[in-house]
N, C-alpha and C positions, 0 to 999 in steps of 0.2 A: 671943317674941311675946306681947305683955300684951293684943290687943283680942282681944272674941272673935272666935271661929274660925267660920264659916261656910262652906255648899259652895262658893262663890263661890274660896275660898284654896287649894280641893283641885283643881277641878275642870283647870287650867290644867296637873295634874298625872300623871292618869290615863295607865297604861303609862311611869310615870319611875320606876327605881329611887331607892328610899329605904334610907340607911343609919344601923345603930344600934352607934352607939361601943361597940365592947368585944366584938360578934357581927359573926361573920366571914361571913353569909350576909345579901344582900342581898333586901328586898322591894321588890316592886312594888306599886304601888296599880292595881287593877284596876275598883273600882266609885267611884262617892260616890252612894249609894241616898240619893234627899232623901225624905221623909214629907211628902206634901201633906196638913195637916188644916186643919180649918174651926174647931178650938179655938184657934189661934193667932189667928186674928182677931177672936174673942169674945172670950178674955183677953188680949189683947194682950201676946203672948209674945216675948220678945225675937229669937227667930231659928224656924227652919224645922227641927223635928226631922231629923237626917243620918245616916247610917253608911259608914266606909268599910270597903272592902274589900281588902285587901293579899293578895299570893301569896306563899312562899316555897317553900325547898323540902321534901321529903319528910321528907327523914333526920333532921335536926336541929329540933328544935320549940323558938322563941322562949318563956319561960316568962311567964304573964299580968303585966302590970306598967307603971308609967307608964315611956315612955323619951321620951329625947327622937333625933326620925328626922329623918336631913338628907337633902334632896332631891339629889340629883346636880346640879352646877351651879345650886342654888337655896336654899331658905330653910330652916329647922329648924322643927319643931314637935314640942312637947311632947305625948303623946298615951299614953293606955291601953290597951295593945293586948294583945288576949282571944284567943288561937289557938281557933279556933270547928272543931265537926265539917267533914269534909272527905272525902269519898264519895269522889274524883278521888286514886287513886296517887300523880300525878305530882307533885303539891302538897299543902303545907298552907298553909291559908287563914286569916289576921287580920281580926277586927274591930277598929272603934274606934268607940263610938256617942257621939252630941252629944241632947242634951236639951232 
């Protein structure tokens, strides 16, 4: 995917496993946290600060890194994803943030 990415690409996607060629544990995307600010309409910034949120599981930890994640029955997207603290046993939890 060459345009940029905005919540608008994720949001259709929330609770869809996403898979990462070569890692045998699938995530899900559980959040797309968008950043309302009022500098994006002052500097006229090309998109709306976002972060997503992915689940996976406990045992195995994705190491930080761009992969590219395909949607289950959907599209690919190329993404950076940060295994972020994770208070909650049952999971560990990815970010991905957009600027």
């Amino acid at each position: 995917m060459t345009e940029q990415l905005t919540p608008e690409h994720f949001l259709p996607h929330i609770n869809k496993t996403f898979r990462v060629p070569g890692w045998p544990h699938p995530l899900t995307l559980q959040v797309v946290d968008i950043r309302r600010t009022e500098a994006r309409e002052k500097e006229n910034l090309p998109r709306q600060p976002f972060s997503l949120i992915f689940r996976g599981p406990p045992d195995e930890i994705l190491p930080e890194g761009l992969y590219a994640l395909w949607v289950d029955d959907g599209p690919s997207f190329e993404l950076y994803v940060i295994p972020v603290h994770t208070v909650e046993r049952d999971r560990q939890n990815y970010q991905a943030s957009f600027n």
